[in-house]
C-alpha positions as a printed Julia matrix, in Angstrom:
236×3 Matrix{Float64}:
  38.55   24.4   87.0
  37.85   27.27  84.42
  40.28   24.9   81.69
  38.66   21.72  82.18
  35.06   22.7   82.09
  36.11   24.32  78.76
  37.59   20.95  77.79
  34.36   19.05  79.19
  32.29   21.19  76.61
  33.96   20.44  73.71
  33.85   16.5   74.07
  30.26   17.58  74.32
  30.15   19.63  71.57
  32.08   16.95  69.26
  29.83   14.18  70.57
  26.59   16.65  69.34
  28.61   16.72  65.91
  28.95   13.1   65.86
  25.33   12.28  66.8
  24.23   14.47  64.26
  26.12   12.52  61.92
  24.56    9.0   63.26
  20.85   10.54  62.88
  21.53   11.67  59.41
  23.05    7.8   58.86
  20.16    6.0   60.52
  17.53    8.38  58.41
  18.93    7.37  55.27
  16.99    3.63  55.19
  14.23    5.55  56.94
  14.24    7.81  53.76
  14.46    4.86  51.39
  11.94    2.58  52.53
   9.49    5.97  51.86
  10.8     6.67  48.5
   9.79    3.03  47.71
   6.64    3.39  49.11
   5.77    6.43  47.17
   6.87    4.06  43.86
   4.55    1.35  45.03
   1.55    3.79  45.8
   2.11    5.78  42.46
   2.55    2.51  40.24
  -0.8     1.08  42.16
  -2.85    4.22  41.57
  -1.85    3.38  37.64
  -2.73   -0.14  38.02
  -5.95    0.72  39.56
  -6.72    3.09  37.06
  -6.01    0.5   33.98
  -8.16   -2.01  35.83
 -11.0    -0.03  35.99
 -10.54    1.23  32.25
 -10.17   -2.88  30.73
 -12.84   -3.57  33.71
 -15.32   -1.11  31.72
 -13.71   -1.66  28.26
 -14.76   -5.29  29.11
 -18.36   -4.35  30.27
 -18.69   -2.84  26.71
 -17.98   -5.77  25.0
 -21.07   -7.32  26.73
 -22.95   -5.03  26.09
 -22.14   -4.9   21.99
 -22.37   -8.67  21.82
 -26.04   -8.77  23.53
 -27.13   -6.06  21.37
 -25.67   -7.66  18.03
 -27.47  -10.83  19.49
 -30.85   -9.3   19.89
 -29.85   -7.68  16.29
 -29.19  -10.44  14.64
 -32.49  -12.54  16.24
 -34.47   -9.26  15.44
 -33.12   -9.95  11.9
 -33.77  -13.79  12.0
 -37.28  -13.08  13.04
 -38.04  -10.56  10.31
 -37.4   -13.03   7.47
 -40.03  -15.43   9.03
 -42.65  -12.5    9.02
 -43.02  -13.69   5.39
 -43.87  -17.42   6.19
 -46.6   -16.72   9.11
 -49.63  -17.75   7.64
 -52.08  -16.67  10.5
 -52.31  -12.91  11.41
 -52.62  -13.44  14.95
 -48.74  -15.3   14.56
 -48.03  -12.41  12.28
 -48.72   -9.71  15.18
 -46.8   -11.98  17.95
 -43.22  -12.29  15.53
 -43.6    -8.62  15.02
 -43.84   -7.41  18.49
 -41.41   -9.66  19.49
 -39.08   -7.85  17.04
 -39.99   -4.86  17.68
 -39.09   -5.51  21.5
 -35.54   -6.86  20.91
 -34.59   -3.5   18.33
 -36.06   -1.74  21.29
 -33.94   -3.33  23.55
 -31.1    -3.2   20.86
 -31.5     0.54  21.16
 -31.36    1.04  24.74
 -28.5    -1.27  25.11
 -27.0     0.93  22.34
 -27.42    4.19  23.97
 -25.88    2.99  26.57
 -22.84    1.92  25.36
 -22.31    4.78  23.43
 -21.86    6.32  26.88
 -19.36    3.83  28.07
 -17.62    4.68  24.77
 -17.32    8.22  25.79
 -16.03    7.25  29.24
 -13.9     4.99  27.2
 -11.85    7.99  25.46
 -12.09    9.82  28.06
 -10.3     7.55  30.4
  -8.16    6.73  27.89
  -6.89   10.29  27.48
  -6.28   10.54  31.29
  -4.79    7.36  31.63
  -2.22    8.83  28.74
  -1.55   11.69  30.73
  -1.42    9.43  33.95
   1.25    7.64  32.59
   3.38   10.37  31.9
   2.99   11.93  35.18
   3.89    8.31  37.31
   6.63    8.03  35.1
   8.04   11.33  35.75
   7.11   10.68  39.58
   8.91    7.27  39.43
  12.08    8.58  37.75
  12.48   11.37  39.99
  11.93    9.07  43.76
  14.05    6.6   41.76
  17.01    9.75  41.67
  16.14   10.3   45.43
  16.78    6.75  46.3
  20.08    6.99  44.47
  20.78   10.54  46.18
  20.32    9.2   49.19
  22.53    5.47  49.33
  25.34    7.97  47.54
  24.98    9.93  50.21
  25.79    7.16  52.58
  29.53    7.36  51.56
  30.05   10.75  52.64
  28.28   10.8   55.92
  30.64    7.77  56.72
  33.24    9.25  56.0
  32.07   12.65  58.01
  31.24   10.01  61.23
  34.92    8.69  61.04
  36.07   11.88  61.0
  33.61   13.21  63.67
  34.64    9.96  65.63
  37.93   11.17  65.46
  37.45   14.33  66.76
  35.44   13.13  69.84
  38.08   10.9   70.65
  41.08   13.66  70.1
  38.43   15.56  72.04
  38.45   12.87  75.05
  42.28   13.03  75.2
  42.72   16.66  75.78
  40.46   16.52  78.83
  43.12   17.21  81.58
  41.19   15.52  84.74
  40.02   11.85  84.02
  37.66   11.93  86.2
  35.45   14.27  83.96
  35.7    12.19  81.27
  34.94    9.19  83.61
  31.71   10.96  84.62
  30.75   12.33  81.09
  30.63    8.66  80.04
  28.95    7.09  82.66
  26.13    9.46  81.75
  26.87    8.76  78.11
  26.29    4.99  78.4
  23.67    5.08  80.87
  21.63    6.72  77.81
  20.96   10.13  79.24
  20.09   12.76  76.55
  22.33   15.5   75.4
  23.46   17.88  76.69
  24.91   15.66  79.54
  27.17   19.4   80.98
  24.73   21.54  81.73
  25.49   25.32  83.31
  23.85   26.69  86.37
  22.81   29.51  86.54
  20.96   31.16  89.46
  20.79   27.94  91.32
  19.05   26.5   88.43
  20.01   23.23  86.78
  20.08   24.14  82.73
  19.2    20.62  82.19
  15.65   19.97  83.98
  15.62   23.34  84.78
  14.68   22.89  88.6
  16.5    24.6   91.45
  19.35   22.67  92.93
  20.22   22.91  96.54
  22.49   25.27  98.36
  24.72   22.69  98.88
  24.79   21.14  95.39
  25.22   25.23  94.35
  28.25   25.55  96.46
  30.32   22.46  95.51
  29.58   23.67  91.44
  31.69   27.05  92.89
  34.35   25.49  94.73
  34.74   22.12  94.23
  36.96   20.62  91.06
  35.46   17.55  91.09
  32.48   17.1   88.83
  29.06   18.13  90.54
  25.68   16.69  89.01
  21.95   17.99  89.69
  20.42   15.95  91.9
  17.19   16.06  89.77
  18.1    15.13  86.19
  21.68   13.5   86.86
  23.9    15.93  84.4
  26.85   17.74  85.55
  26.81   21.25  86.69
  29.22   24.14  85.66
  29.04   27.77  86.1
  30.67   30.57  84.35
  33.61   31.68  84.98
């Protein structure tokens, strides 16, 4: 009893080793996909940043064309002040001019502000740059880090496939193993040999019956809790 509950526990422990090695597998593309995503959410942040700078860049422009319009008309107007021959006509071309310089100015004011904004986004979107670029390069490395690593965890599942299987063979009763893998394919979680202790059932930690207790002590057959399923072993 005492040498195959020893051999029981290390399939068990070998099949831990090997699902470790599975997790670590199936995380990889996990790991990938958010690596990507981090490239995509970096690169739109930069995007979003250079739209709003050409978006304002743009408003700008406007802004200097209306106010070389209204110059230029301003200017247009002035050489007619010459020509008006009635005062009243006079007064009207020259408050009309002075109303479009007026307007000239504000508009200018104003876009001297965007200009500011201007260089100042333009310096942050220079340091921007940098820093997404650096950001890229680096999640790009990860990505690489972690398909390379794909080799050698393959090669570590092999091997820990191996020694679940050498494992398997070295179990002296069959009909341990048999029971091990029923529970193994019916899905239940590790640990699937649990130890009693104290008439307690290490695996959903209830009490088992006297019975159940009894047959763990003298029977050499495998024993499972009646609660979670797992098979029971004590100490020797």
């Amino acid at each position: 009893m005492k040498d195959v509950v020893a051999q029981i526990l290390n399939l068990q422990n070998r099949d831990i080793a090997l699902l470790s090695v599975l997790r670590k597998i199936k995380a990889v593309p996990a790991d990938v996909s958010a690596f990507e995503s981090e490239i995509k959410k970096a690169q739109a942040e930069l995007d979003g940043f250079k739209s709003g700078l050409s978006a304002l860049e743009a408003s700008r422009a406007e802004m200097r064309a209306e106010r070389r319009a209204m110059e230029a008309k301003a200017e247009k107007y002035s050489g007619q002040l010459l020509g008006m021959k009635k005062r009243e006509d006079y007064d009207a071309l020259e408050a009309e001019i002075a109303k479009l310089r007026d307007a000239a100015g504000a508009i200018e004011e104003k876009e001297l502000g965007i200009l500011f904004e201007i260089d100042e986004r333009r310096e942050t979107l220079s340091k921007l740059e940098t820093d997404t670029e650096i950001a890229i390069v680096k999640l790009k490395g990860d990505i690489a880090s972690a398909q390379a690593s794909l080799a050698s965890l393959d090669a570590e599942r092999v091997s820990a496939e191996g020694a679940f299987e050498a494992a398997r063979k070295e179990v002296s009763r069959p009909e341990w193993v048999d029971a091990y893998m029923r529970l193994k394919a019916a899905g239940k979680p590790l640990p699937l040999v649990v130890r009693l202790d104290k008439g307690q059932c290490g695996g959903c930690f209830l009490k088992v019956s006297a019975d159940t207790a009894d047959r763990v002590v003298s029977s050499g057959e495998p024993v499972f809790c009646e609660h979670c399923g797992k098979i029971l072993y004590i100490d020797a």
